[in-house]
N, C-alpha and C positions, 0 to 999 in steps of 0.2 A: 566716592565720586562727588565730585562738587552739583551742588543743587543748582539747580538753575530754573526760572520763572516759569517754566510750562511742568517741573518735575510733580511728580504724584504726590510726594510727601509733602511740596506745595500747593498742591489741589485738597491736600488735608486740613492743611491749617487754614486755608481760605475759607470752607468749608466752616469750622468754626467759628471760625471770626464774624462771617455769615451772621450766623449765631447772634452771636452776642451784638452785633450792631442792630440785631431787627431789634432786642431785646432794650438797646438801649433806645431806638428811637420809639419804644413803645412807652418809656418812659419819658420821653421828650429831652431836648437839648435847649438851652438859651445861649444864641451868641452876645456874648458881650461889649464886643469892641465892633456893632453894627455901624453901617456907613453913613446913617442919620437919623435924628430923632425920631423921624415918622417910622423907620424902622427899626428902633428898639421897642421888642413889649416889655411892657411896665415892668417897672421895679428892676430893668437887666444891669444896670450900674454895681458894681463889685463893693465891696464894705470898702477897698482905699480908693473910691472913687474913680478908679479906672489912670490917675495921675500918671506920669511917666510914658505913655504912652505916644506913638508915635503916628501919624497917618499920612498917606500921601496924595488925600484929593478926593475926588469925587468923579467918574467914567461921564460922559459925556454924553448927556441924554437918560440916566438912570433914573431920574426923576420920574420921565414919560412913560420910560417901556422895564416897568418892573417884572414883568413877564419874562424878560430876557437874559434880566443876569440871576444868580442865586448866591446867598453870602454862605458863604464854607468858613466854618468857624474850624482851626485848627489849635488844640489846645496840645503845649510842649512842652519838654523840661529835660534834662539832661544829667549826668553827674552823680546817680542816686547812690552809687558804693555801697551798695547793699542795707542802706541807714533805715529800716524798716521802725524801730523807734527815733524817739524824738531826740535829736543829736545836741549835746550839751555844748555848753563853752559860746566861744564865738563859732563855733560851727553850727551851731542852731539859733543863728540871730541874723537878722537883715537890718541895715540902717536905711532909714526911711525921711525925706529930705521934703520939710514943711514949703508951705507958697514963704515964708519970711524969712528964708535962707534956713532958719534952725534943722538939726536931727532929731532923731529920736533910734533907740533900735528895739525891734520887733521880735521876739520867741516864735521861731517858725521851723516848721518839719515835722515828719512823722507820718507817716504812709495812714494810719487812723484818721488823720487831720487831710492827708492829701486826696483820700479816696473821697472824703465831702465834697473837698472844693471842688472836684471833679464834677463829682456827679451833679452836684449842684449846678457848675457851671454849663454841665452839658444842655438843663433842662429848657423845651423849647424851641429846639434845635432837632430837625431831622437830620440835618447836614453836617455831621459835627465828628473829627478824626481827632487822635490823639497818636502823637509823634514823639519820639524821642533822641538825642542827640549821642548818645553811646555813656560807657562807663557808667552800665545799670548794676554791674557788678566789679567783685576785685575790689580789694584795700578795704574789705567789707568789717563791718564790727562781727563780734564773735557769735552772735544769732542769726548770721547769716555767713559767712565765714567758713563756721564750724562744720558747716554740711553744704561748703562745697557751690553757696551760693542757691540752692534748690528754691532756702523760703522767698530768697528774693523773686523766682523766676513766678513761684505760686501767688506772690502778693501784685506784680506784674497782671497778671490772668487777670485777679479779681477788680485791676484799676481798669480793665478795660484797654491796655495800650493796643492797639492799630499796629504798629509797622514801628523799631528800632535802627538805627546805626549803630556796627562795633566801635565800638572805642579802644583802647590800647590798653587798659586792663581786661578786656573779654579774651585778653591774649593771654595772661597771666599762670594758667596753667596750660595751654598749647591749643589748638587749632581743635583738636578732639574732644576734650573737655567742651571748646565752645559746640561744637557739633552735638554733643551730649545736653547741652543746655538747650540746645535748638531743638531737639529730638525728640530727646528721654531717654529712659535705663539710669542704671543703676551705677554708680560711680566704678573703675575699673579694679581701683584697690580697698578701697573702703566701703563697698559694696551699698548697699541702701539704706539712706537715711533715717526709713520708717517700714512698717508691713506691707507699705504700697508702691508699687512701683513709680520712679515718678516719670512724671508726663510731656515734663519739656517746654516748652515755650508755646505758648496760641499764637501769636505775633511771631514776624519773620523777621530776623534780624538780617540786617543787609551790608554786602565788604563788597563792594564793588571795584575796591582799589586794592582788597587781597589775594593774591592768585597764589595759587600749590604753584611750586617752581616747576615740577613734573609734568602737569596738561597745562600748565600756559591760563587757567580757568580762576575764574573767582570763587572761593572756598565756600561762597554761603550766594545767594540770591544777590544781582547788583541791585536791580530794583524793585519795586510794587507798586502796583496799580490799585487806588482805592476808586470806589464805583459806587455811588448812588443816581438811582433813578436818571439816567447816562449823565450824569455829573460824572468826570473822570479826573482824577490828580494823580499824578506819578511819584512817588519817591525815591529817589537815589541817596543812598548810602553811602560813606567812604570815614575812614579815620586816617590822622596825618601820615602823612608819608614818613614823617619821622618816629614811627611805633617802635623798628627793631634798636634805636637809641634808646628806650626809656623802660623798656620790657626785658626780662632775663633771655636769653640766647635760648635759651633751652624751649622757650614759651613761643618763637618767632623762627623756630627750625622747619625749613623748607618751604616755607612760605616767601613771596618777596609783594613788598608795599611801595604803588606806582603813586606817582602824581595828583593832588588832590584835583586841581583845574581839572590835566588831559582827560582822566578819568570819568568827572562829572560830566564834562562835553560829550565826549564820547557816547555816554548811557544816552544822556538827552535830546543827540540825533536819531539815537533809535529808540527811543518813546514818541519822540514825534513823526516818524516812520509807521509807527504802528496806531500813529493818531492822538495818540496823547499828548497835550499842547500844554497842560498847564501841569509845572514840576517844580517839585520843591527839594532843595539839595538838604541832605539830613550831616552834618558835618563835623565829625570831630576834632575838630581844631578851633582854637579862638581868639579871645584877643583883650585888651587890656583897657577898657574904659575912663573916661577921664575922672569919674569918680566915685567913690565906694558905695553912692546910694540906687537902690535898685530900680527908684522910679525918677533918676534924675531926667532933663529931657534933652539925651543926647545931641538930637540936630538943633540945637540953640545957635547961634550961631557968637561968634567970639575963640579966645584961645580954649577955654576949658569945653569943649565941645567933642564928638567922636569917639571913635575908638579904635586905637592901636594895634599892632603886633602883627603873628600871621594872619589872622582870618580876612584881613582890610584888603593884602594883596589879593589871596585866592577871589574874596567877591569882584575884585576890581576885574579879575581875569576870565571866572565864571562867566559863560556864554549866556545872552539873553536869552535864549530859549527859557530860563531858568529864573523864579518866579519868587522867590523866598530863600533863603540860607536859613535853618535851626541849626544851630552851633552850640559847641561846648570846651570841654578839656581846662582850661583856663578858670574856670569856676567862678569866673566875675559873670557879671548880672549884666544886660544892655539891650536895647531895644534902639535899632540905628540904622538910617539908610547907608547904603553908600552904593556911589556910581556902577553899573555896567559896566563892561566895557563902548556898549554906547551911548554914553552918557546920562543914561538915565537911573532914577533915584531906585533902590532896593533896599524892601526888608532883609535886615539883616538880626536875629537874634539870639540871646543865651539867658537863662532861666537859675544862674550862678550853680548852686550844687545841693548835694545830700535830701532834695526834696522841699527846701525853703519856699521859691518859687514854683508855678507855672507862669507860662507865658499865653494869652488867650490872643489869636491872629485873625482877622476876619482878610479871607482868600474871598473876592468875587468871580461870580465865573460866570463868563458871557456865555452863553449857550448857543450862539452863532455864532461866533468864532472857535466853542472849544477852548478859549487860554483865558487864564484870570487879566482882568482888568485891572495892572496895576496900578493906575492912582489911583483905583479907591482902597488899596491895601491898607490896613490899620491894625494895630499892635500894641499891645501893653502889659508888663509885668506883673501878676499877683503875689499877694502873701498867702503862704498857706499857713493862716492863723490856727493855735491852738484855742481858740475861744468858738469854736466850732462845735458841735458833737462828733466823738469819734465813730468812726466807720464798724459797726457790732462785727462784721466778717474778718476785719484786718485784726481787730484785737485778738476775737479765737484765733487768729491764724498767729502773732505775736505771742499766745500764751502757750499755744502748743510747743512752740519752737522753742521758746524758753523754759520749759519744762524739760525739754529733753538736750536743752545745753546746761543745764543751771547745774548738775553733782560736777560737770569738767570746769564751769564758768565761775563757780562762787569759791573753788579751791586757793586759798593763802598759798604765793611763794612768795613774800619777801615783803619788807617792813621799810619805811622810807620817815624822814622826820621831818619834812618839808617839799613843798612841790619842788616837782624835776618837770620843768619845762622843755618845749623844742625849740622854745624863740632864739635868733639870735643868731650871728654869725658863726660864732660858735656857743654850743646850749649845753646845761647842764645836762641833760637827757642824752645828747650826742655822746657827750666823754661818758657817762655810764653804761651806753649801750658796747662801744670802742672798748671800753675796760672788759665789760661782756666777754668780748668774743676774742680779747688779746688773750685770758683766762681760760677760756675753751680752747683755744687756738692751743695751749701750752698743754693739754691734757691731749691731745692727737701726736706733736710735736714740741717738746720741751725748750726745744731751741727758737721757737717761735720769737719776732721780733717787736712786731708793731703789729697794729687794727687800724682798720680805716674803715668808716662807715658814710653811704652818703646819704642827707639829709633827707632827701625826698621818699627815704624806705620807713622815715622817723613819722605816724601820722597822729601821733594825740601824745598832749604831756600825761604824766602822773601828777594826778593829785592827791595831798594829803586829806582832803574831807573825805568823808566815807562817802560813798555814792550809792551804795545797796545796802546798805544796812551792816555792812563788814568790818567797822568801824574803823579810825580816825589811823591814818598813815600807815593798813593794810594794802598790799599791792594783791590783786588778786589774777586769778589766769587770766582771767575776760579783761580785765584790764591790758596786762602785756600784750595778750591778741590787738586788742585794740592800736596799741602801740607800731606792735609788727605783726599787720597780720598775713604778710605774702609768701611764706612758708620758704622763704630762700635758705638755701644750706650757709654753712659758715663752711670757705674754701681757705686752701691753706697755698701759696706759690712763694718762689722765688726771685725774686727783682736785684739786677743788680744797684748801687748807689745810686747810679746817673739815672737808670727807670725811675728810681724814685722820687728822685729832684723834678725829673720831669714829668711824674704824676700829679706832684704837686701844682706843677705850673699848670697843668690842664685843667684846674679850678677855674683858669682867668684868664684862656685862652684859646684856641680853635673855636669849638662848636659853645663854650661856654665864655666866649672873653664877653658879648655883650651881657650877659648874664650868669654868673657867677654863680658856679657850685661846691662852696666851701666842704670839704669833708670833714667829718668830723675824726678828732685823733684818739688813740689812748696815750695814757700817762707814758710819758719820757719822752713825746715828739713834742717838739717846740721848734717853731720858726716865728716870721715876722712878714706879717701880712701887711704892707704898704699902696691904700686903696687909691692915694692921689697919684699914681703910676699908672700906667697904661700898661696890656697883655701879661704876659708873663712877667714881666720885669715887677708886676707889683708882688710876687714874690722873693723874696730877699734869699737869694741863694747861701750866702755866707753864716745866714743866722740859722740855719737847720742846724737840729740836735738833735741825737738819740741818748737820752741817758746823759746827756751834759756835752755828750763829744759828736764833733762835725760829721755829717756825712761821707765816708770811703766809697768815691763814684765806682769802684773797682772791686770794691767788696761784696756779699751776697748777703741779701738781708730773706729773712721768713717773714711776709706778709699775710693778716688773717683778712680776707674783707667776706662779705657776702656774694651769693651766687651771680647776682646782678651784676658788682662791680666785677667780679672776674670774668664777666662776658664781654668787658670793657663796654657797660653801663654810660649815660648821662654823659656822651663824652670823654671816656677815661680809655681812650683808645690802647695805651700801655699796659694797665690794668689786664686786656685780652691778649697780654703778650710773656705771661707768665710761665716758671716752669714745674716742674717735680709736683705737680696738681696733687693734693689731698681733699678728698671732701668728706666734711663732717656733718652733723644733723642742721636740722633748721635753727635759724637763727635767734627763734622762740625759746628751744630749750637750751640755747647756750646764756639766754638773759636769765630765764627762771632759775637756774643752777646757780648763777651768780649771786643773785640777790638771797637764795635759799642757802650759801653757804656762808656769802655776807651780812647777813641781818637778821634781826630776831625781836619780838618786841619789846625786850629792855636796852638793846641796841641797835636801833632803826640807821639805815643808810643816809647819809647826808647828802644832801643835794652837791655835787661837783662845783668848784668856783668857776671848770671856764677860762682858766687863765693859761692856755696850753700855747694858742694862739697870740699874737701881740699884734692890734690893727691898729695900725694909722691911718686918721681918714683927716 
């Protein structure tokens, strides 16, 4: 039965959480982003100086009657993917944008690093929540991953998080899985991770916009009420409407995903029904800033200013009742007002991803009216620097888990002699993976034709440096995991020619013409990608090839993709219109097979040229 705000099992976790917030204000909280000097105590300024940050004023009269209002320091962040260590590459770096126009980028991440800056930041602060934006799990590295997301939820606990939104990988393995992460017990197939049973979430996560198709109800809590010393904040919860696009079919079965606005309206007349006035929408969807640095200052005014994509509409349409947006999905970094719908100015923010940032928000809250004061609302991005000391609890908790991933994580399948990248229209990584599973495909059904893989299942390259000590162009599991860690089956369908013409065009057309979903191919497909064309047409129908010869719109081809794309995934509405369905194992072991039958270390696999595809831009 779906949980709902007065249920027992939520009288539990509140109960806890209890807990842990007497504990944390007995260790005190500092807000950082106070509403003015006389109310910062010393030293509260952040090591990046607070820069990027955004505020909108000062309440009218706060000066006189400080008795009145109380600053609510809400400290956020979004996106974490299970990244419990400190995530390499450009995924563990933030570009950081000096007073002289110059950059610089930053080494950021790592829950040992995140849990300082927390704690740190809490101190001082009796008043002080911490919030999260969804997709705390899913696409997770192999220490978290491997078991099913557990350590994430355990390292969760110990940061103290308050109250979550789902995000659309907490869908990833189906609606019961998340309820399992919510709850606890022991995994359904792979039974438990450790001697102990695990516990579940302290924090409530919230789907306000999920409902079982069956009771018409929301799967999980729409919202929560956070409560000091009758200081009250509400938070509503929802992830984009657009989840059953981006998730395997199988992960979004019986469940249906309403409207982010009606939704959040909806809650927020009935939190201020039951009195609660000041709410903050926890949101996962986002939006595309006008630039890559995390402390740029959004409301500048000129062309390079704002931030784009969905999250701009749904604020604009979010009802004023509604006091804040914490957002995510989108993994850019922004701290930015934008209008109501009654024309007034709202925080609106995203903390990018994998744990690089928090976002530190100072909510004031009038205690005569009940609802935060928003122009004194203020906001700005941190770094969660590794020049910290690490968190002693996260590291046991990192060692344990790696201890008991490391004989599956440090096992050799397959030998590479140069990085295999994801970048790129089309990546070397892409046609390796494509090869992958054309391969596999041909050990299920020998008549197998082509592989199609879409890009956003691709989440880290290979590299040739050794990264644990495994030495120099060994590919190791944790690595592949890394790679593909969504556990999707490799499916096996039937497409006639003209499906597949029109597969193709569904890269750069319907739900994907503004934004382009190149799939990637295996060896023998070749067309011609014409990017200065508009919809479909910038596919070149006539240059399709199999094996050197045209497309037969009439003929049957055997296509292999993943489980996603045969749900008709990212837009590939054809894709869900397949026939003679075979499904074969995860798409994990159909890469390890490959590279373990293809490579060895006096014959390491070369990186793919790439050249399947022909763009004209």
């Amino acid at each position: 039965m779906p949980a709902t705000p007065t249920s027992s099992a939520s009288s539990a976790r509140r109960r806890r959480r209890r807990t842990n917030r007497l504990l944390a204000a007995a260790a005190g909280v500092l807000t950082v982003g106070a509403l003015t000097a006389a109310a910062l105590p010393a030293g509260a300024a952040s090591a990046d100086g607070g820069r990027g940050g955004t505020s909108l004023g000062h309440p009218q009269g706060h000066q006189k009657d400080r008795g009145r209002y109380q600053d609510v320091q809400l400290l956020s962040f979004n996106d974490l993917h299970g990244n419990l260590e400190p995530p390499t590459g450009s995924s563990g770096r933030v570009t950081h944008l000096h007073e002289d126009g110059t950059t610089e980028t930053i080494d950021a991440g790592g829950v040992e690093y995140l849990a300082t800056h927390l704690r740190e930041a809490r101190k001082g602060n009796r008043y002080s929540v911490t919030a999260a934006g969804g997709d705390m799990v899913g696409a997770s590295p192999l220490i978290s991953g491997l078991f099913h997301d557990e350590p994430t939820i355990e390292a969760l606990n110990k940061l103290d998080l308050d109250v979550t939104s789902v995000g659309n990988h907490e869908f990833d393995e189906g609606a019961q899985e998340l309820a399992r992460l919510q709850n606890g017990g022991c995994h359904p197939t792979d039974g438990c991770s450790t001697d102990k049973r695990f516990k579940g979430a302290d924090f409530p996560y919230l789907a306000a916009n999920v409902l079982d198709e069956r009771t018409g109800r929301p799967v999980l809590e729409p919202y929560w009420v956070w409560k000091q010393n009758g200081v009250k904040v509400g938070f509503i919860g929802v992830t984009l409407e657009g989840t059953p696009d981006i998730v395997s079919a199988e992960g979004v079965k019986g469940l249906s995903f309403k409207d982010e606005v009606d939704t959040i309206n909806t809650y927020a007349r009935e939190l201020q029904r039951r009195g609660v006035k000041s709410i903050v929408a926890l949101v996962h969807e986002g939006g595309f800033p006008a630039s890559s640095s995390y402390n740029y200052d959004c409301d500048s005014p000129g062309a390079g200013d704002g931030v784009s994509g969905p999250i701009a509409d749904i604020a604009e349409n979010v009802s004023p009742q509604v006091d804040a947006l914490v957002t995510g999905h989108t993994h850019a970094a922004y701290v930015c007002t934008i209008p109501d719908p009654a024309g007034k100015p709202r925080m609106v923010t995203s903390a990018a991803s994998f744990g690089r940032l928090y976002t530190d928000t100072t909510l004031t809250y009038d205690r005569r009216t009940g609802d935060i004061a928003r122009t004194a609302v203020k906001s700005a991005n941190h770094v969660v620097t590794r020049d910290v000391p690490k968190a002693p609890d996260m590291t046991r908790l990192i060692d344990k888990w790696n201890t008991l991933a490391a004989p599956i994580g440090n096992r050799a399948i397959g030998y590479i002699s140069g990085d295999v990248v994801k970048d790129g229209t089309e990546s070397p990584l892409g046609d390796l993976i494509a090869d992958a599973q054309l391969a596999y495909g041909r050990t299920l059904d020998p008549e197998t034709d082509l592989a199609l893989m879409n890009p956003g299942g691709i989440r880290a390259s290979l590299t040739h440096a050794a990264s644990a000590g495994e030495g120099d162009g060994v590919v190791t599991y944790a690595e592949g995991f890394t790679v593909q860690p969504f556990a999707n089956t490799v499916n096996l369908q039937d497409f006639t020619g003209a499906q597949l013409v029109q597969v193709l065009k569904e890269q750069v057309s319907g739900a994907n013409e503004a934004s382009p979903k190149i799939l990637q191919v295996s060896a023998g497909l070749t067309y011609t990608l014409d990017l200065t064309g508009s919809g479909a047409d910038r596919v070149v129908t006539d240059s399709i090839r199999l094996n050197g010869e045209p497309i037969d719109e009439t003929a049957t081809y055997r296509v292999a993709t993943n489980s996603f794309l045969a749900g008709g995934g990212d837009g590939f509405t054809t894709l869900g219109e397949g026939t003679g369905d075979l499904v074969g194992e995860d798409d994990l072991t159909a890469l390890e097979q490959y590279l373990t039958a293809n490579s060895s270390t006096t014959k390491p696999i070369a990186p793919p040229a790439a050249d399947r595809i022909t763009i004209v831009q």
